[in-house]
C-alpha positions in Angstrom: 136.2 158.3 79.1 133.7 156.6 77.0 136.1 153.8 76.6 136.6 153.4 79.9 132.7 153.0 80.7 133.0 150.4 78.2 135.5 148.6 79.7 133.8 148.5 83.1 130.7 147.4 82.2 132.1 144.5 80.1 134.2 143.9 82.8 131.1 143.7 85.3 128.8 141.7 82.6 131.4 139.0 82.4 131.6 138.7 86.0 128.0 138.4 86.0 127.8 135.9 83.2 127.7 132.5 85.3 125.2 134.2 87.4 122.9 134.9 84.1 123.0 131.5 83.2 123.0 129.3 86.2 119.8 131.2 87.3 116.9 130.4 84.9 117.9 126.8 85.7 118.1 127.4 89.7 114.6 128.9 89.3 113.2 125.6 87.3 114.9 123.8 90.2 112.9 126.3 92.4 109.8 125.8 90.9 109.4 122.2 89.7 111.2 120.5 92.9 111.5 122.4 96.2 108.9 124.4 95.8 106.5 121.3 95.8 108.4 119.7 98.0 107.7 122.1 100.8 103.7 122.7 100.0 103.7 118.5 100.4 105.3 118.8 103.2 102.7 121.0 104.8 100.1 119.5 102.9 101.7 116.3 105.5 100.6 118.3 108.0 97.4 119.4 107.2 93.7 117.8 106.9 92.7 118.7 103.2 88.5 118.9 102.9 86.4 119.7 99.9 83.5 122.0 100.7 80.8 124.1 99.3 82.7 126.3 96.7 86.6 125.2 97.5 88.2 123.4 99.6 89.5 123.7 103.6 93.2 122.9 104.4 93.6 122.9 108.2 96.6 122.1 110.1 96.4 119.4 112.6 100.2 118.9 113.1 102.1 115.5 113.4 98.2 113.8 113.3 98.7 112.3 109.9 102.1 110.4 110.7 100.4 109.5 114.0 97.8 107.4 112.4 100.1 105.5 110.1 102.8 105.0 113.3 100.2 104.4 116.1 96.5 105.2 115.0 94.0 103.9 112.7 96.4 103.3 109.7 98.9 101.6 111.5 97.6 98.0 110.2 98.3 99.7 106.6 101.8 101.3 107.3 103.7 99.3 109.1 101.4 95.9 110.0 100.3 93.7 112.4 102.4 92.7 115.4 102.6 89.0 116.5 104.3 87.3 119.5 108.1 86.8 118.8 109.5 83.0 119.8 112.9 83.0 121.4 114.3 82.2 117.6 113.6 85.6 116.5 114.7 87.5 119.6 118.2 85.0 119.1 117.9 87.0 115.9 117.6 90.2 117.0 120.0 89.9 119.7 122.2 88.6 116.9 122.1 91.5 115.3 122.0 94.2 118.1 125.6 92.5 118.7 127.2 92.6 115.0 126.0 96.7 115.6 127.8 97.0 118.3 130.7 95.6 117.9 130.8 97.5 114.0 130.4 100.6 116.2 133.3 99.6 118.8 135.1 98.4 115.3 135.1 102.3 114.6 136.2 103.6 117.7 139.0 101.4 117.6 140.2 102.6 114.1 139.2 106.1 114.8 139.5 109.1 113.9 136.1 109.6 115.5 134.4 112.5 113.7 130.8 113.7 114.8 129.2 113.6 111.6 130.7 110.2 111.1 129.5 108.7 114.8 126.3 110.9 114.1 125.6 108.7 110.9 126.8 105.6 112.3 124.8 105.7 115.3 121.6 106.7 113.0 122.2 103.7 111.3 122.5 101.0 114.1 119.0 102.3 115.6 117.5 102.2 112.0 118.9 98.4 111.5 118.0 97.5 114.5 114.6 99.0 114.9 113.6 97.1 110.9 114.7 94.2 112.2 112.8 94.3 114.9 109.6 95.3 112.9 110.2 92.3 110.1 110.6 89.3 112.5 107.4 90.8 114.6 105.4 91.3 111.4 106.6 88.3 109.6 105.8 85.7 112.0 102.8 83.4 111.7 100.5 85.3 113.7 101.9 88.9 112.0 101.0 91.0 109.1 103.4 93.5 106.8 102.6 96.6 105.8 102.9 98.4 102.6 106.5 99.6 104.5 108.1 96.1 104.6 106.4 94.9 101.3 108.1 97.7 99.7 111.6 96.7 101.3 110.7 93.2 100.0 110.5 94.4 96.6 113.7 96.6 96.5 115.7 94.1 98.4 114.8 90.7 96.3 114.0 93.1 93.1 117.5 94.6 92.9 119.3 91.5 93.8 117.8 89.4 91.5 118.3 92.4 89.5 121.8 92.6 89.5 123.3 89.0 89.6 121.0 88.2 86.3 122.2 91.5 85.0 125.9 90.4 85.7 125.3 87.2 84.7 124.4 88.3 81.2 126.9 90.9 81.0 129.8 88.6 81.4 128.5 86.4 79.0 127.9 89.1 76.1 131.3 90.2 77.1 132.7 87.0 75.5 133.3 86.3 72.0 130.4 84.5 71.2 128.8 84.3 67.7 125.7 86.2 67.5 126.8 88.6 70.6 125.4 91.4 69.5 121.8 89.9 68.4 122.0 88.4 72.4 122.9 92.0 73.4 119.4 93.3 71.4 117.7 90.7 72.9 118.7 91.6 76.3 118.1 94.6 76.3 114.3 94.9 74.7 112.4 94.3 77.7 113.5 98.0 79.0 111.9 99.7 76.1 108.5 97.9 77.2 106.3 100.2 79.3 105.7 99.1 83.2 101.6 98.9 82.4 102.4 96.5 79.4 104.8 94.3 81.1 102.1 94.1 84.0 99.3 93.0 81.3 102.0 90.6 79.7 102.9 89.0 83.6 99.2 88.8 84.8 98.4 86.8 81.5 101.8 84.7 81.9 100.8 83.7 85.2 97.2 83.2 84.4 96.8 79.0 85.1 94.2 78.6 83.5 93.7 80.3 80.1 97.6 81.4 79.9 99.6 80.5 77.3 101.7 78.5 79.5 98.4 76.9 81.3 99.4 73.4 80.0 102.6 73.4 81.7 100.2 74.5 84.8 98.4 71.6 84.2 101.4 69.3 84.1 102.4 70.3 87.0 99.7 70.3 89.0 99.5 73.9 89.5 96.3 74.4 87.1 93.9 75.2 90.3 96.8 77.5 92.3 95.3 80.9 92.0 98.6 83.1 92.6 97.0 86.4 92.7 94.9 85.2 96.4 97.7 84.2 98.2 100.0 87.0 100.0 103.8 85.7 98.9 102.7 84.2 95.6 101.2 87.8 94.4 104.4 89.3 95.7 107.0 87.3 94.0 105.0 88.0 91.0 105.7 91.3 91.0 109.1 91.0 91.9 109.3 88.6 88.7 107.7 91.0 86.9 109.9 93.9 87.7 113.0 92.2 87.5 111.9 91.2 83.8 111.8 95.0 83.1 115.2 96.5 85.0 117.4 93.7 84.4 118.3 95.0 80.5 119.6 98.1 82.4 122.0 96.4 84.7 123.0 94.2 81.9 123.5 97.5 79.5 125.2 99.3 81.9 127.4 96.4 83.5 128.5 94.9 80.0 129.9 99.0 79.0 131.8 98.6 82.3 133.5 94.9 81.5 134.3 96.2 78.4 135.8 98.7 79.3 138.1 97.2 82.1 141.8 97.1 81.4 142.4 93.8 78.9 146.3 93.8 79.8 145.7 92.8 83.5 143.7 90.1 82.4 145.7 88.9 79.6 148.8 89.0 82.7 146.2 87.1 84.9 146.2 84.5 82.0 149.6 84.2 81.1 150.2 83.2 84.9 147.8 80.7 85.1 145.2 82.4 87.0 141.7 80.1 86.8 138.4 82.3 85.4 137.2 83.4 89.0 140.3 84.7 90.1 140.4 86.6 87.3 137.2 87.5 87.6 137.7 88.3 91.8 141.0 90.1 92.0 140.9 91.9 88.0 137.0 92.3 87.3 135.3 92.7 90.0 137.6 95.6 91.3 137.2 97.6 87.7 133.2 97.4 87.7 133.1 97.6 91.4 132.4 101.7 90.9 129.9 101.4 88.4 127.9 98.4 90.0 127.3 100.8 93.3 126.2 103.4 91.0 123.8 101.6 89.3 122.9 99.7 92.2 122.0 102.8 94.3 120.1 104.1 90.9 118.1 100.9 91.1 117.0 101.1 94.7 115.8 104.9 94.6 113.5 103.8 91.9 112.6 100.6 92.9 111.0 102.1 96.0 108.8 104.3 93.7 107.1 101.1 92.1 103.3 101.3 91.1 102.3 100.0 88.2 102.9 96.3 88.6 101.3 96.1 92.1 98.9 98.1 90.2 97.9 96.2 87.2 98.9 93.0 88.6 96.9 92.5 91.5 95.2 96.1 92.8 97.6 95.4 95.7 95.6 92.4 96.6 94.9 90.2 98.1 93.5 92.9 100.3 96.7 94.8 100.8 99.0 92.1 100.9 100.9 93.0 97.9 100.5 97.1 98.1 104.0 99.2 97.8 104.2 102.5 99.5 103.5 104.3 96.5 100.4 102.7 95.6 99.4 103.5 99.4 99.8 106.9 98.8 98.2 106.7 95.3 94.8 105.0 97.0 94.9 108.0 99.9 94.9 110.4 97.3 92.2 109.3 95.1 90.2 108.7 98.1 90.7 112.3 98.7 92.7 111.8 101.6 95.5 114.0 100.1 97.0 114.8 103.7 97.4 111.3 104.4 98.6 111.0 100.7 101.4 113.4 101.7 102.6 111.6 105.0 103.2 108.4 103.2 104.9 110.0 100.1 107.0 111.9 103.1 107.6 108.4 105.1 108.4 107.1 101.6 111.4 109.7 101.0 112.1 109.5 104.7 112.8 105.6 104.4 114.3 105.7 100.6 117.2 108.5 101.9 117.6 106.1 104.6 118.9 103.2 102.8 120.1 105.3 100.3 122.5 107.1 102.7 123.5 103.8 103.8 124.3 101.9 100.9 126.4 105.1 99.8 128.3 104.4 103.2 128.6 100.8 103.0 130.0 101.1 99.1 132.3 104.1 99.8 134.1 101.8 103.0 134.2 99.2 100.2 135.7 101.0 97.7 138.1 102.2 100.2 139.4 98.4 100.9 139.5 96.9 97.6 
């Protein structure tokens, strides 16, 4: 009998086992991300006031997002509007067209699913609503927010990004002397922390007491203060940033060349194939997986950049060069911590986004090649 009770409660404690150990990592989980997640979330919702002995935390609703959409912070969020000339509404027209006829495109191959129409037509009114909002804020007479600045950064940040990255991983992938000295090399800047590598830029840049002043000089650039014009601050920070995350594309690129299969491009050589259709039909296919992976990596976190906008230029001139995490960073030490919320909120909102559609774009790729 005893044996017996034995054998049933071993019985029932190895059933039990996954659930023992999967759950003090499901409650971190609990604690450290949803759980915040959802007190932000009202916290969105919600005008946050210190007063005498605490604080108040009333709910005002959808007030918040209103002002960054429509009210007072609209000028911050999203911009200024000017008046679109016929070019731009060409363009948008333009665009509107190449969504339709990708949607009519998917009819035509089918099957039609709902979650897959659902997405699709998502997307088309998101494309088609940013492109509307960049040509009417980056017009003469317009204005960007910190919302298009920060698409500015992760679009020309993670291209630049990844085509120096590849760049240098194809040529550490050769047998070079001194490879693996190059490869060091490459890869230092990562290990730098984003506040340094800000301090470093803003004295690089400096034309007049930088170390690379005289070439300035030379120039004819020794009077050009960068950090009071608009596009000159922001390509300075996407300089900057590229500096720091291009070792990573590089390191993680170079691990996929070398790992792609030699005897297809020793076959590609013994027929006479030329290096860029080796490189088109052979290597581009094998590192085509990891390139969206790290690619998708890149652009979550490039939309959580700080410190160089930061450091570099306090998201001046005025806001011209603020990301939408530094907006939210200035709401909350103003004490604004509802407001804070909404843009972290608009931030996620935006980031899943183009997250969601890159991973649609890549997996229809990887499908084709």
């Amino acid at each position: 009998m005893m044996q017996k009770r034995s054998a049933t409660f071993s019985e029932w404690t190895d059933q039990r086992a996954p659930l023992v150990f999967i759950l003090p990592a499901i409650l971190i989980i609990l604690l450290l991300a949803i759980f915040p997640l959802i007190i932000s979330l009202y916290l969105s919702l919600s005008r946050f006031k210190f007063v005498k002995g605490g604080f108040s935390l009333k709910f005002i609703g959808w007030l918040n997002y209103e002002k960054l959409l429509v009210g007072s912070q609209q000028f911050h969020f999203i911009g200024s509007f000017g008046q679109l000339t016929p070019m731009e509404m060409a363009a948008i027209a333009l665009v509107g067209l190449l969504l339709l006829w990708w949607l009519i495109r998917y009819f035509r191959q089918g099957p039609v699913t709902v979650p897959g129409l659902l997405g699709r037509l998502i997307l088309t009114a998101g494309l088609l609503s940013l492109t509307w909002l960049v040509l009417f804020v980056l017009n003469q007479k317009g204005f960007p927010g910190t919302l298009v600045v920060t698409l500015f950064y992760v679009f020309f940040g993670v291209l630049i990004q990844f085509c120096i990255g590849l760049a240098l991983a194809l040529l550490c992938a050769q047998r070079i002397p001194a490879r693996n000295f190059f490869r060091l090399v490459f890869f230092l800047p990562l290990m730098v922390t984003p506040v340094g590598i800000a301090y470093t830029f803003r004295m690089l840049v400096d034309t007049t007491k930088g170390p690379f002043a005289p070439i300035w000089e030379f120039f004819g650039w020794g009077a050009i203060a960068w950090v009071k014009d608009p596009w000159a601050a922001r390509w300075v920070i996407v300089l900057g940033d590229s500096w720091q995350w291009t070792p990573f594309m590089f390191i993680v690129l170079l691990a996929a060349l070398e790992n792609q299969p030699r005897d297809q491009v020793e076959a590609a050589i013994v027929d006479g194939a030329s290096r860029w259709q080796i490189f088109r039909d052979i290597t581009w296919r094998a590192i085509l997986p990891v390139s969206i992976t790290v690619i998708l990596i890149r652009i979550i976190e490039a939309f959580k950049i700080i410190d160089l906008p930061n450091v570099l230029t306090n998201g001046g001139p005025g806001i011209a060069s603020e990301s939408l995490t530094l907006h939210s960073f200035m709401a909350w030490r103003s004490l604004d911590l509802g407001g804070s919320a909404a843009v972290a909120y608009m931030l996620l909102f935006v980031s899943v986004f183009f997250s969601m559609s890159f991973i649609n774009f890549a997996r229809h790729r990887l499908k084709t090649a």
